[in-house]
C-alpha positions as CSV (number, residue, x, y, z in Angstrom):
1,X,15.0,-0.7,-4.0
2,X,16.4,2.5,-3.0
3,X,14.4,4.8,-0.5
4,X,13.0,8.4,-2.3
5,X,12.4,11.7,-0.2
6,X,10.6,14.6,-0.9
7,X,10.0,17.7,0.9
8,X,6.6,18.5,2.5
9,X,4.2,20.4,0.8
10,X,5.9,19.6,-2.8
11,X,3.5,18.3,-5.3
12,X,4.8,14.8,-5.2
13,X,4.5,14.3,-1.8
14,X,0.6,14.8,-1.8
15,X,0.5,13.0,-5.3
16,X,1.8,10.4,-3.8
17,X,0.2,10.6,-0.3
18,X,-3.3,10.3,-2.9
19,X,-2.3,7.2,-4.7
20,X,-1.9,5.2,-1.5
21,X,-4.7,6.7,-0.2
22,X,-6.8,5.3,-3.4
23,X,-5.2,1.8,-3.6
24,X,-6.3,1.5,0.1
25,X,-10.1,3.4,-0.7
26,X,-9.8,0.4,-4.2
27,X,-8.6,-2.2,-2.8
28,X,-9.3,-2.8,1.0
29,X,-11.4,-0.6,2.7
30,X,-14.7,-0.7,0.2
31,X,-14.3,-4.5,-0.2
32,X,-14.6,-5.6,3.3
33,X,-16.9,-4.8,5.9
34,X,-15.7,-4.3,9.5
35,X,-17.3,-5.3,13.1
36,X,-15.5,-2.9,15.0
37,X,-12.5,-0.6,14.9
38,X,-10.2,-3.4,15.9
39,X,-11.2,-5.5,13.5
40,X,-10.5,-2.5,10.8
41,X,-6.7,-2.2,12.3
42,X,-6.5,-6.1,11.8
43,X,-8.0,-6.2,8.3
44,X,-5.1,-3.6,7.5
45,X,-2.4,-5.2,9.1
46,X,-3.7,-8.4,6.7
47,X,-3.9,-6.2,3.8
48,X,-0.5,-4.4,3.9
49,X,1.2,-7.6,4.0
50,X,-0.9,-9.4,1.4
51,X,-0.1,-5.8,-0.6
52,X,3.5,-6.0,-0.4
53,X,4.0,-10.2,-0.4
54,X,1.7,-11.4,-2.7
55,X,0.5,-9.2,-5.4
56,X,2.4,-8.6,-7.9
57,X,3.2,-4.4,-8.8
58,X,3.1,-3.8,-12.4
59,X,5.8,-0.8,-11.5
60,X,8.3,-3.6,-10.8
61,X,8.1,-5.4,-13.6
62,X,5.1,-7.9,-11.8
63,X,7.1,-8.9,-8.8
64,X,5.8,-8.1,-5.2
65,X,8.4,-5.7,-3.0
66,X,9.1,-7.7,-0.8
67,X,10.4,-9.6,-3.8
68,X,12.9,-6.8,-4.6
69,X,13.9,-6.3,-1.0
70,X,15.2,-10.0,-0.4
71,X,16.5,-10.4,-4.0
């Protein structure tokens, strides 16, 4: 997987700032509820390792990244 940089304040850097922004919004944060603030850092730290693990990213050909980085 080769790393991609873009200059701030381009378009694709705030398109792309958005769409983890709604995966996150989709996919964590409005289907658990949290206790405390610590308990919100944990969840995340659960959910950005089930993210890049275990699902599977249509975008690479249903494989998870972590998939691609260790192939």
């Amino acid at each position: 997987m080769k790393k991609l940089s873009v200059k701030l304040g381009q378009l694709q850097t705030n398109d792309k700032a958005e769409q983890v922004i709604h995966t996150l919004m989709d996919m964590w944060h409005s289907q658990i509820s949290f206790e405390e603030s610590t308990d919100r850092r944990i969840q995340l730290l659960h959910f950005i390792n089930f993210y890049n693990t275990v699902n599977p990213h249509k975008g690479l050909n249903n494989v998870t990244p972590y998939e691609i980085l260790t192939a």
